[in-house]
C-alpha positions as CSV (number, residue, x, y, z in Angstrom):
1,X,124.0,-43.5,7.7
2,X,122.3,-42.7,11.2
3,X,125.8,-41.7,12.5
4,X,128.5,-39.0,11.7
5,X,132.1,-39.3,12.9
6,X,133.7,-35.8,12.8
7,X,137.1,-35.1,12.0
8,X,138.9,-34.5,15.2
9,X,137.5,-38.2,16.2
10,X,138.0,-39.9,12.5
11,X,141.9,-39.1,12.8
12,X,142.0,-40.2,16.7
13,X,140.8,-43.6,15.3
14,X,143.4,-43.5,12.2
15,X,145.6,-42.9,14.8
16,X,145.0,-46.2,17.1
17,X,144.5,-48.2,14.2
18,X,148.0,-47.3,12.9
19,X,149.7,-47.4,16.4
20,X,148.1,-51.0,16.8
21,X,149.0,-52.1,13.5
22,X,145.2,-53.3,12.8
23,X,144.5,-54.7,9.4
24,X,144.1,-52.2,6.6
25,X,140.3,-53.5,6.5
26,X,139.5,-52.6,10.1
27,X,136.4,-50.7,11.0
28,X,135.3,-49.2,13.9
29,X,132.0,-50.5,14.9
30,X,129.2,-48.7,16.8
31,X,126.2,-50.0,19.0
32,X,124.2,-49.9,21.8
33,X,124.1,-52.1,24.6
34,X,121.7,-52.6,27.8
35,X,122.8,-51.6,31.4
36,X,123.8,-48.4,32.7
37,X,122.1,-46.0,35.0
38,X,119.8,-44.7,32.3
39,X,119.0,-48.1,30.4
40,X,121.6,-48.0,27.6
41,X,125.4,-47.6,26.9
42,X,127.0,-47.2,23.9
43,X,129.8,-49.3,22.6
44,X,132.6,-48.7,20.5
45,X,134.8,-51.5,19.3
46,X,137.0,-53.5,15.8
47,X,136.1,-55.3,13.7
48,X,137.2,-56.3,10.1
49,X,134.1,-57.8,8.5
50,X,130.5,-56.5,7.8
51,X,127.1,-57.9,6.9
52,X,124.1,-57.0,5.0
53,X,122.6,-55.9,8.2
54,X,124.8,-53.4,8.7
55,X,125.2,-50.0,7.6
56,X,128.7,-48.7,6.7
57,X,130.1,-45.0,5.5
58,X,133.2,-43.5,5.4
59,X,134.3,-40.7,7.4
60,X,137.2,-38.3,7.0
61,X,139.3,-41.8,5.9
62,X,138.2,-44.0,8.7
63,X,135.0,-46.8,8.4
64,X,132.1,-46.8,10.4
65,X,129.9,-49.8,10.7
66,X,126.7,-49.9,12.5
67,X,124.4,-52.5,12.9
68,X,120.5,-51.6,11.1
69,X,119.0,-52.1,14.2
70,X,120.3,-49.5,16.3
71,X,119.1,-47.0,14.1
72,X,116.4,-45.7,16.5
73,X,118.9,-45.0,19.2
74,X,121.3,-43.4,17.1
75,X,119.7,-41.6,14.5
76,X,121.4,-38.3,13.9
77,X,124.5,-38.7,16.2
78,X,127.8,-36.9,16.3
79,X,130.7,-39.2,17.6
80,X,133.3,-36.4,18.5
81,X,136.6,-36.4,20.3
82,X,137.1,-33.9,23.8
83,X,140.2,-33.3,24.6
84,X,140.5,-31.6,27.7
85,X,142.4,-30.8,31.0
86,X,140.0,-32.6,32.8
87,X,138.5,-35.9,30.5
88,X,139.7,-37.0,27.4
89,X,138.0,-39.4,25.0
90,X,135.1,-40.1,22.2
91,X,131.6,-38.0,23.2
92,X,128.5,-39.0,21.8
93,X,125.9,-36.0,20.4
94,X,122.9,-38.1,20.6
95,X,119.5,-35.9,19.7
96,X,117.5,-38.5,20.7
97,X,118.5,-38.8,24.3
98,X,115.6,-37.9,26.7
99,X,117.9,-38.8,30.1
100,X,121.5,-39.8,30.8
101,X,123.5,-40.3,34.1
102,X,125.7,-38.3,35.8
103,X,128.7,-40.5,34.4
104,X,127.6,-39.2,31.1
105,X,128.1,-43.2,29.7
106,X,124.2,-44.2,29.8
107,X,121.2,-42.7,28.0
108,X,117.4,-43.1,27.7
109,X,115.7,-42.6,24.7
């Protein structure tokens, strides 16, 4: 798997998913999308089916799908939670990031 959820964020997702009552099989699905300031954006999103093209690991109870062919952008990322005074929400520890944005939501690798 090219992509490690840590603990903090794992039970912030089994969180939502309980609060929503979502389907026992949901998973929460990573990618990478065009646009931004830097070229790319990362998603985050449900679903509650996979394929053979993706690759999917468990993490501290919650599943994490991710499509084979965002490897190259997210090889060796951390998906983390921040919790702070000023921002809360999921942060992305992307080695392979040669440029983001100010916003902190685009990258260039």
């Amino acid at each position: 798997m090219s992509v490690t959820l840590s603990e903090k964020a794992a039970s912030v997702v089994k969180r939502i998913i309980t609060d929503q009552n979502m389907p026992a099989e949901t998973v929460l699905r990573i990618g990478v999308q065009g646009g931004g300031c830097s070229g790319f954006s990362y998603s985050l999103g449900w679903d509650t089916t996979t394929s053979e093209r993706d690759r999917v690991a468990d993490f501290h109870g919650v599943k994490l799908a991710i499509d084979k062919k965002f490897d190259p952008y997210l090889e060796g990322t951390v998906i983390d939670y921040y919790d702070g005074l000023e921002k809360q929400g999921f942060v992305f520890n992307n080695p392979n990031v040669v440029k983001s944005c100010g916003c902190g939501s685009s990258f260039q690798v």
